[in-house]
C-alpha positions in Angstrom: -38.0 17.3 31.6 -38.2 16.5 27.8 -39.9 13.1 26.9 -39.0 12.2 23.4 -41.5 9.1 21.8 -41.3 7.4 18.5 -43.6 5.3 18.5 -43.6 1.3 17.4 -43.8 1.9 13.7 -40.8 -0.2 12.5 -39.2 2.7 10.4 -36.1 4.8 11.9 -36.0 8.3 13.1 -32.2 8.5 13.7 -32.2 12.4 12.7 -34.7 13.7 15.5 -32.4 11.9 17.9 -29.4 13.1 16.8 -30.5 17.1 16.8 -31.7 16.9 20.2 -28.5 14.9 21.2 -26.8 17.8 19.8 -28.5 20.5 21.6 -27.8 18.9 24.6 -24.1 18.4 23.7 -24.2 21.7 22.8 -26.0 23.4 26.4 -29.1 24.4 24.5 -30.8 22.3 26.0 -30.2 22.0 29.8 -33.2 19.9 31.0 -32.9 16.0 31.9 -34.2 14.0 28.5 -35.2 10.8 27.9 -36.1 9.0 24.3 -38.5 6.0 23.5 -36.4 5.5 20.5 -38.3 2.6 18.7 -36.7 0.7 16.1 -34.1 3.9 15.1 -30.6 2.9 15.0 -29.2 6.2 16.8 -27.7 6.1 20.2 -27.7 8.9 21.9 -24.5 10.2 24.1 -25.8 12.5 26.5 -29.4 11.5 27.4 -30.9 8.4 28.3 -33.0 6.0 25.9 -34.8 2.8 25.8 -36.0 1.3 22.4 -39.7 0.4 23.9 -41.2 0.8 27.2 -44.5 -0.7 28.6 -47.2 0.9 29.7 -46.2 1.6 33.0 -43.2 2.7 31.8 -44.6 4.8 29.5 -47.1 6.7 31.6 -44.2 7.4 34.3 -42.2 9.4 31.7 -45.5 10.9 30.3 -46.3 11.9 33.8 -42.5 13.9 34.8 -42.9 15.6 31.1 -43.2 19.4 30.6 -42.4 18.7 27.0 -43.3 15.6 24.5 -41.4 15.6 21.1 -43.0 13.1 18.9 -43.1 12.1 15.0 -46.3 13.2 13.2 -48.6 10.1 14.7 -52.2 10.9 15.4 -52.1 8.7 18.9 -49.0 9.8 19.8 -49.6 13.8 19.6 -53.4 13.5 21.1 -52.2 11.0 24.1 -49.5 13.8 24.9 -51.8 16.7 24.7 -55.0 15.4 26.5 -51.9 14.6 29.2 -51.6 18.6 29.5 -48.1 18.7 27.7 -46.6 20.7 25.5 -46.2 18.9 22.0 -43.1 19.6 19.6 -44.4 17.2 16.4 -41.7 16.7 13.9 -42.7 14.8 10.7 -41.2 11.6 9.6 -40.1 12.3 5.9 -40.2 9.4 3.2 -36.8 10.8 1.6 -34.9 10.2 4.8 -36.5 6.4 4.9 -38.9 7.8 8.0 -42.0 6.8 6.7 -43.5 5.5 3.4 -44.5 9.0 2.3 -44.8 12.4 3.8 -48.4 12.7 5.3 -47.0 13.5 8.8 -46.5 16.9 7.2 -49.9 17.7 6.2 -51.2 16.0 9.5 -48.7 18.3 11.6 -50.2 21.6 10.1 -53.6 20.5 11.0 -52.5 20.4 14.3 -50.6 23.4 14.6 -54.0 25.4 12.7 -56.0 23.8 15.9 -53.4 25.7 17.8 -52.9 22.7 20.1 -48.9 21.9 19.4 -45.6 23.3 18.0 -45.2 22.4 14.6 -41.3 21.4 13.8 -41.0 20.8 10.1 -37.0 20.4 10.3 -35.0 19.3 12.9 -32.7 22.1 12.5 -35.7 24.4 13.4 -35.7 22.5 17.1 -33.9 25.1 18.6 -36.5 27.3 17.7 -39.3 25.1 18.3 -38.2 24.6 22.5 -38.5 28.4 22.7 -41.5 29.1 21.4 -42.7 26.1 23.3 -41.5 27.6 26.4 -43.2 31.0 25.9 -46.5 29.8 24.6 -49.8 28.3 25.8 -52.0 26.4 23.8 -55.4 25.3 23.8 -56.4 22.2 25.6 -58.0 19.4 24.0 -61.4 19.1 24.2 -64.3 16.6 23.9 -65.2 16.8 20.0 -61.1 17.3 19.1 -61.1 13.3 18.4 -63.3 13.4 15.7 -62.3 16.6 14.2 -58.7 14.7 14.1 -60.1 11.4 12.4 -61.7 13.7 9.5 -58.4 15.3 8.9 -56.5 11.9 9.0 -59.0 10.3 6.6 -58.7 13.5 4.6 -55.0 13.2 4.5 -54.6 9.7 3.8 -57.1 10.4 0.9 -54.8 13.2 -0.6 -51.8 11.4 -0.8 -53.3 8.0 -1.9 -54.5 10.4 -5.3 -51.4 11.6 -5.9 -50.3 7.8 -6.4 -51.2 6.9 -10.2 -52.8 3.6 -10.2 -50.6 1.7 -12.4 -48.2 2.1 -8.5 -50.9 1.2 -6.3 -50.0 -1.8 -4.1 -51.3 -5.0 -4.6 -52.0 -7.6 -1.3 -53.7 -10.3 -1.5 -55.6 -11.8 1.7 -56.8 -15.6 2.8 -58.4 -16.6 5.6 -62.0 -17.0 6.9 -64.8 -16.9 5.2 -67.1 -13.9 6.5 -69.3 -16.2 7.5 -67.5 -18.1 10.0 -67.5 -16.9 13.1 -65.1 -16.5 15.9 -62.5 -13.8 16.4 -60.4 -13.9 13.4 -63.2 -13.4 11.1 -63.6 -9.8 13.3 -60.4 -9.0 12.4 -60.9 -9.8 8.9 -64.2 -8.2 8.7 -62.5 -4.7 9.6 -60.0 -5.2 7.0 -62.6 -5.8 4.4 -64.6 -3.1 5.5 -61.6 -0.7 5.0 -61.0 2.5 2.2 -57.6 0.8 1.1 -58.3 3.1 -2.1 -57.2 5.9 0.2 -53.9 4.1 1.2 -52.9 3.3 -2.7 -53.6 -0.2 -2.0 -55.5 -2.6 -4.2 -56.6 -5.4 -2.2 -58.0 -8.4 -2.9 -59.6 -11.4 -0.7 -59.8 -15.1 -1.1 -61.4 -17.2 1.9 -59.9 -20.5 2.5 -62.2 -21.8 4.6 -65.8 -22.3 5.7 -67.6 -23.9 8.8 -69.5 -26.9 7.3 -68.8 -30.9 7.2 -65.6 -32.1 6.6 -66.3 -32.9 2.6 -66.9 -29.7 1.9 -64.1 -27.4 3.8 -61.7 -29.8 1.4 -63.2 -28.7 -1.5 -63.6 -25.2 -0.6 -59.6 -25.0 0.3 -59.2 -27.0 -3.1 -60.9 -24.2 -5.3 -59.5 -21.1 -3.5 -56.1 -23.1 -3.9 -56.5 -23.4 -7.3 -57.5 -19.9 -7.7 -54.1 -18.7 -5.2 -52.1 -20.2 -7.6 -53.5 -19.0 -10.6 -53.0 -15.3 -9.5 -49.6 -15.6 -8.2 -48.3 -17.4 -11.7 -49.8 -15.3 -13.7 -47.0 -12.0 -13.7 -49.5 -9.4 -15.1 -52.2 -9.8 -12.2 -49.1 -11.2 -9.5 -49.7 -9.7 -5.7 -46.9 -7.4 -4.6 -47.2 -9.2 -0.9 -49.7 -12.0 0.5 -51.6 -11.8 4.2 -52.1 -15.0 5.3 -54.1 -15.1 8.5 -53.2 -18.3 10.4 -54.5 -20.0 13.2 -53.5 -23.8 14.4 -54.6 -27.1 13.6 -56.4 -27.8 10.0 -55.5 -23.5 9.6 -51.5 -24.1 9.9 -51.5 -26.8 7.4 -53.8 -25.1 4.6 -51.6 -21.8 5.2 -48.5 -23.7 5.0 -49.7 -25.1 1.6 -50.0 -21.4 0.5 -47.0 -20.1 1.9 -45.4 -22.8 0.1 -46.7 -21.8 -3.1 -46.1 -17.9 -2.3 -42.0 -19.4 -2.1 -42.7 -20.9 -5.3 -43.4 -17.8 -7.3 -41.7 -15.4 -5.5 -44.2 -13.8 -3.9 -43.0 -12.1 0.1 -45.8 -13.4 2.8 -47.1 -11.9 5.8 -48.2 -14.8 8.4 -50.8 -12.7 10.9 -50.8 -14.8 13.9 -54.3 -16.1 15.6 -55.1 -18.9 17.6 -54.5 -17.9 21.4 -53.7 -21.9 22.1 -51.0 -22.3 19.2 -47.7 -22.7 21.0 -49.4 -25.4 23.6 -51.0 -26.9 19.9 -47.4 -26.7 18.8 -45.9 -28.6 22.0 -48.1 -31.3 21.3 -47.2 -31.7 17.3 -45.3 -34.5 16.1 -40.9 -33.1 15.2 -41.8 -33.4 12.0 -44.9 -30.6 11.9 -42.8 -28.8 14.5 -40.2 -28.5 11.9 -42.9 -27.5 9.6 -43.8 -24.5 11.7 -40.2 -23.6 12.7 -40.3 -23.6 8.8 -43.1 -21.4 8.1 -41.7 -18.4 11.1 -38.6 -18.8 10.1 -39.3 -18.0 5.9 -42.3 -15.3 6.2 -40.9 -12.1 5.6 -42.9 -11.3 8.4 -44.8 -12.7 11.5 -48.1 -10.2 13.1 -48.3 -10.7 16.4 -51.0 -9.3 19.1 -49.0 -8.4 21.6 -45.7 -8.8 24.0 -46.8 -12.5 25.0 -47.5 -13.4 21.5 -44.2 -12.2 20.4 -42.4 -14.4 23.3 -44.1 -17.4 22.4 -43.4 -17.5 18.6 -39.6 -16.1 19.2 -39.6 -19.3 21.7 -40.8 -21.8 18.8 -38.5 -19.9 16.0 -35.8 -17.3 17.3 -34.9 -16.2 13.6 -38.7 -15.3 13.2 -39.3 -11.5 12.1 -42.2 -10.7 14.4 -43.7 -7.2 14.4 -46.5 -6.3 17.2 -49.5 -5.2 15.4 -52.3 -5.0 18.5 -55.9 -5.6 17.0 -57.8 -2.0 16.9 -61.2 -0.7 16.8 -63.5 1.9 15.3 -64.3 4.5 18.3 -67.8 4.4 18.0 -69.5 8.3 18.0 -71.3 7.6 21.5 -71.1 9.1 24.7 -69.3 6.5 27.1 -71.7 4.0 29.0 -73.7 5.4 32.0 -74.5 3.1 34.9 -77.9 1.7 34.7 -79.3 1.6 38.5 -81.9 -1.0 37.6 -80.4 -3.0 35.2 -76.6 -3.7 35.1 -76.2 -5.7 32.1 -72.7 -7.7 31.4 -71.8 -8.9 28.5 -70.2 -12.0 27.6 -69.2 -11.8 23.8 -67.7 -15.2 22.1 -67.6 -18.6 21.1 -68.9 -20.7 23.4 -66.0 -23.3 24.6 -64.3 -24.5 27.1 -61.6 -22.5 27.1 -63.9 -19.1 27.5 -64.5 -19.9 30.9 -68.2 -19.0 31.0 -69.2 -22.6 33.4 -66.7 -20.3 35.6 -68.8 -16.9 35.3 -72.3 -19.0 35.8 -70.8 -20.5 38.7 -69.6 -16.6 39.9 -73.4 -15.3 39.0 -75.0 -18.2 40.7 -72.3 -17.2 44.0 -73.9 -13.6 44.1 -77.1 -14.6 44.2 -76.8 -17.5 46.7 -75.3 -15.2 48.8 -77.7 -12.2 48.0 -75.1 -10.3 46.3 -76.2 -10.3 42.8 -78.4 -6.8 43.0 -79.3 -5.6 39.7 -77.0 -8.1 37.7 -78.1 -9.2 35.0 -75.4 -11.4 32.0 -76.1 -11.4 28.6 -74.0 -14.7 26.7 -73.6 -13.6 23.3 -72.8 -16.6 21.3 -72.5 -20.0 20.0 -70.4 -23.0 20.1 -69.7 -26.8 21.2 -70.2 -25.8 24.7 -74.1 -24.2 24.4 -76.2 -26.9 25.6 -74.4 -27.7 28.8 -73.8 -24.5 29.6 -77.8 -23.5 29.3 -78.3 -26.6 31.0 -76.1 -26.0 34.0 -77.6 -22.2 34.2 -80.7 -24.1 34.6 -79.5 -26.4 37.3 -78.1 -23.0 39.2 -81.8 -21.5 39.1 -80.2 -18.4 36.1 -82.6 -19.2 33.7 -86.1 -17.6 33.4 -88.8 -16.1 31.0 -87.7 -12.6 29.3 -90.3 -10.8 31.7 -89.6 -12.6 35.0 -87.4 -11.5 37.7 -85.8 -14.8 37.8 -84.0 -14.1 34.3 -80.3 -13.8 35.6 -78.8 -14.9 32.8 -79.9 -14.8 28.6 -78.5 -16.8 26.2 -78.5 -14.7 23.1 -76.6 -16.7 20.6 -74.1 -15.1 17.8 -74.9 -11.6 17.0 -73.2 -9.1 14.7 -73.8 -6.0 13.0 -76.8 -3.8 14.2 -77.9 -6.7 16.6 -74.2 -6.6 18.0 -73.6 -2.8 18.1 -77.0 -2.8 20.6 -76.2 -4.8 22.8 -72.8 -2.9 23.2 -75.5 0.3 23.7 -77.3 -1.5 26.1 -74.8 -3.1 28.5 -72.6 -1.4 31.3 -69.6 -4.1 31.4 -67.4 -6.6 29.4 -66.4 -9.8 31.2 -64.4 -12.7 29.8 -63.2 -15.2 32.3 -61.0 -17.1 29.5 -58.5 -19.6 29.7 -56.3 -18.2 26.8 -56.6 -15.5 24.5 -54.5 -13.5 22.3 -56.0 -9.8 21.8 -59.6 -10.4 21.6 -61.6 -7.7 19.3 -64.7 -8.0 22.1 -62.6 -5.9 24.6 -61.3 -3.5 22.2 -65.1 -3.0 21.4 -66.0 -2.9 25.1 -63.5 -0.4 25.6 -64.2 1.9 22.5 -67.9 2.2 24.1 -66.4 2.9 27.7 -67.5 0.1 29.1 -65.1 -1.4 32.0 -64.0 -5.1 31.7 -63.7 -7.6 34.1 -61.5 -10.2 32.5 -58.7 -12.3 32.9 -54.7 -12.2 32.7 -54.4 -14.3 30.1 -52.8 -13.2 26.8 -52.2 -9.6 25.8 -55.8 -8.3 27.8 -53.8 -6.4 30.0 -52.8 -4.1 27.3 -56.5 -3.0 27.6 -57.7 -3.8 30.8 -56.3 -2.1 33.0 -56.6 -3.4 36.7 -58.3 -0.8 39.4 -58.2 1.6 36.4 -60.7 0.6 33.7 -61.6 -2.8 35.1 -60.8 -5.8 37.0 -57.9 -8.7 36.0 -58.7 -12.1 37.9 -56.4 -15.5 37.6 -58.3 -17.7 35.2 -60.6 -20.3 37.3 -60.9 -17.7 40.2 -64.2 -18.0 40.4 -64.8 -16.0 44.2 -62.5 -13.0 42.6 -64.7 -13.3 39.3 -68.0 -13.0 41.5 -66.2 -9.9 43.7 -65.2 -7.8 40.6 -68.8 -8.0 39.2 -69.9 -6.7 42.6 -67.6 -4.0 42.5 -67.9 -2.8 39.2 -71.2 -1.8 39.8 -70.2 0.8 42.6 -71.3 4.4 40.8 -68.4 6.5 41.3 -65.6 3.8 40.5 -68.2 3.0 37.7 -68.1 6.6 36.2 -64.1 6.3 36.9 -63.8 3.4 34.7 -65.9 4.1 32.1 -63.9 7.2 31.3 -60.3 5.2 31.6 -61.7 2.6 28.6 -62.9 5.0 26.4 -59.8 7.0 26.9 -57.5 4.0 26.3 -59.5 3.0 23.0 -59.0 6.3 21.6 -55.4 6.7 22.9 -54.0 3.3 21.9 -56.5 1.1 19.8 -57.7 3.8 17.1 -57.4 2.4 13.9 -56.0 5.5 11.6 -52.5 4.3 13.2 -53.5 0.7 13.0 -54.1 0.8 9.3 -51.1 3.3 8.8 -48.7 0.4 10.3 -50.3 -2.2 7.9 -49.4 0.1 5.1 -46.0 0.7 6.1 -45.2 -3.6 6.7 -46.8 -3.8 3.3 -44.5 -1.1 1.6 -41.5 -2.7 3.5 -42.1 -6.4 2.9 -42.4 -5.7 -0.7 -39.1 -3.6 -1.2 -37.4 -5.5 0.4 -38.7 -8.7 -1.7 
């Protein structure tokens, strides 16, 4: 069986469908096919197709495969061949509209120089291509292929940045959080910042909007990066090709309204990306006229990022004519071998603000279960984090008998506060799991950074987690406010084999789906879109 996948990028890849449709037409190709056609506009008469599948989806057509053709895309050829199949990659071209240039071409002759897929550099070659794929065995991946393929990716994108002269490097502007506040979205925005956008031909420029301090003084910080927003995008020499707005609910909606009113002003396209896991309830409880005001703001963006498949639902729900494209958050794969279970101290991690909404009364209440019941064994939970909800939460892990010196046996739980940076990255080293019992979420970055270090996640189906948990593969999904199931998949996690099991799932996952070379690739591609089309 051929399995034919394209991918999410939002560009078309009508001509790979149509050769293989052809070849079947045609009897040279005799085996069953099926396409993951993505956003193409082809429709092919004699094989079946579906635009998108999920992940279950997905895997069961991985798993009949002999063959995978894909487009040039890191994640796309490495998931395939770590799967055991036989990879035809054929590039997406930039003349044809495939892609916003042709680095898929280099990227494929990397490949094929590995010696671990076909390389297809026309579709007219295919023919070709599923014989010598037939005939031939290639190497298998191997541990230390990952980073040999993020060296030539970074090389690539590097390469075809130079050849764009400066004076037709793209210009984005970006608002949101200061990198001082902290919470979720400023992760996000923190890997953005950090990124080479040199290497993508992209000149990009930051403005925060807003800072955690008293009430005075967030106006008049929005009030002087406001003043500054407008001056760039009036002033035509120095004017933003397209503006990322990162939006929450709340006090966020109505400053990024403000700007996305001014972006309409001057002409400038905007790109709303979507945070805030409560924003459609905060929406159901606005007055019409703000809910008109949001309807507004979907409806006019040239585009709406969105975490995942639920996201997506909610905000076509509030605005059907909004232009949503799924953009999952993504991490850095860390270069570390995946976690080993530590038979004296299993250490969880909760990572995140600290309110209601979280659920960690829920997971104190689970913790303080297991050890009641003389369950607990070698537990131990590390709270990383602040918030509204600190005091009473150390005061009720008090109450439960958690709480203890550093030294003493009694220490169930520790209360570390906010960490980040070296502080955070070792307490990733140093823990075995990920749990977050949460009310709502969208696509937290915590579990993408669990997952990236192996570490299995205990979590609940809420949001888009289940894009990277996994349940009885890499981790545990619970109902929120379960607090028994929350106390019997700590327990279970710490069984050694399904340990080792899991830990080797999430790292997979991270490096198969959550990599950000494709992440940042996407971004590029919205931003070369949204401003052509402005």
């Amino acid at each position: 069986m051929i399995f034919i996948t394209l991918g999410s990028q939002k560009f078309q890849f009508d001509r790979l469908l149509k050769a293989v449709d052809e070849l079947v037409a045609n009897g040279a190709i005799t085996e069953p096919v099926f396409a993951q056609s993505g956003y193409s506009d082809y429709r092919p008469q004699h094989y079946e197709f579906k635009q998108f599948l999920d992940r279950d989806e997905f895997a069961k057509q991985m798993e009949k495969a002999d063959i995978v053709i894909t487009h040039g895309g890191t994640g796309a050829i490495i998931g395939a061949v770590k799967k055991g199949k036989k990879v035809i990659a054929v590039p997406r071209l930039a003349k044809y509209g495939e892609h916003v240039d042709d680095h898929q071409l280099q990227l494929i002759k990397e490949f094929k120089q590995m010696d671990i897929i076909c390389a297809c550099d026309d579709c007219s070659q295919l023919a070709d291509a599923l014989d010598e794929v037939k005939h031939t065995e290639y190497k298998p991946f191997v541990s230390n292929t990952q980073t040999i393929i993020d060296s030539i990716d970074g090389f690539i994108r590097a390469s075809v940045a130079h050849e764009r002269s400066a004076e037709h490097r793209l210009r984005i502007l970006m608002v949101g959080n200061d990198p001082s506040v902290k919470g979720g979205i400023t992760s996000v925005i923190d890997q953005l910042l950090d990124h080479d956008w040199n290497a993508d031909g992209v000149s990009m420029t930051f403005i925060p909007t807003y800072i955690a301090s008293n009430p005075i003084k967030k106006v008049i910080f929005f009030g002087k990066a406001l003043r500054r927003i407008r001056r760039l995008l009036s002033d035509p020499q120095r004017r933003p090709d397209v503006v990322h707005i990162h939006m929450s609910y709340r006090g966020s909606f109505v400053r990024k309204y403000q700007i996305h009113k001014l972006c309409r002003k001057y002409g400038v396209p905007d790109v709303i990306h979507m945070h805030g896991s409560e924003f459609a309830k905060w929406y159901g409880e606005c007055k019409s006229s703000e809910r008109a005001k949001v309807r507004t703001l979907l409806r006019e963006a040239k585009a709406i990022i969105v975490l995942g498949q639920q996201w997506n639902d909610r905000v076509k729900a509030i605005e059907p004519a909004a232009n949503t494209v799924v953009v999952s958050n993504t991490v850095h794969i860390p270069d570390t071998k995946v976690q080993q279970l530590n038979n004296q101290r299993f250490q969880v991690l909760f990572m995140g603000v600290l309110i209601q909404r979280k659920g960690v009364s829920d997971l104190l209440d689970a913790v303080a279960k297991l050890k009641r019941e003389g369950r607990l064994g070698h537990i131990r939970v590390v709270v990383a984090g602040t918030g509204a909800q600190e005091a009473e939460l150390k005061t009720k892990a008090e109450q439960l008998g958690l709480l203890g010196d550093h030294n003493s046996d009694d220490l169930v739980v520790d209360f570390a506060g906010w960490t980040a940076g070296e502080k955070k990255r070792e307490l990733f080293e140093r823990s075995q799991a990920l749990v977050l019992p949460s009310y709502n979420e969208g696509l937290p970055v915590a579990v993408l950074e669990a997952i990236s270090y192996g570490m299995p996640v205990v979590a609940t189906n809420v949001g888009d987690i289940a894009s990277a948990v996994h349940d009885g593969e890499n981790g545990y999904l619970i109902q929120p406010g379960d607090v028994n199931a929350l106390a019997d998949a700590l327990e279970n996690i710490t069984d050694h084999d399904r340990y080792d099991t899991f830990s080797r799932n999430s790292r997979e996952l991270a490096e198969r789906q959550f990599s950000d070379a494709e992440y940042f690739r996407t971004l590029v591609a919205l931003y070369q879109r949204v401003a052509k089309e402005a």
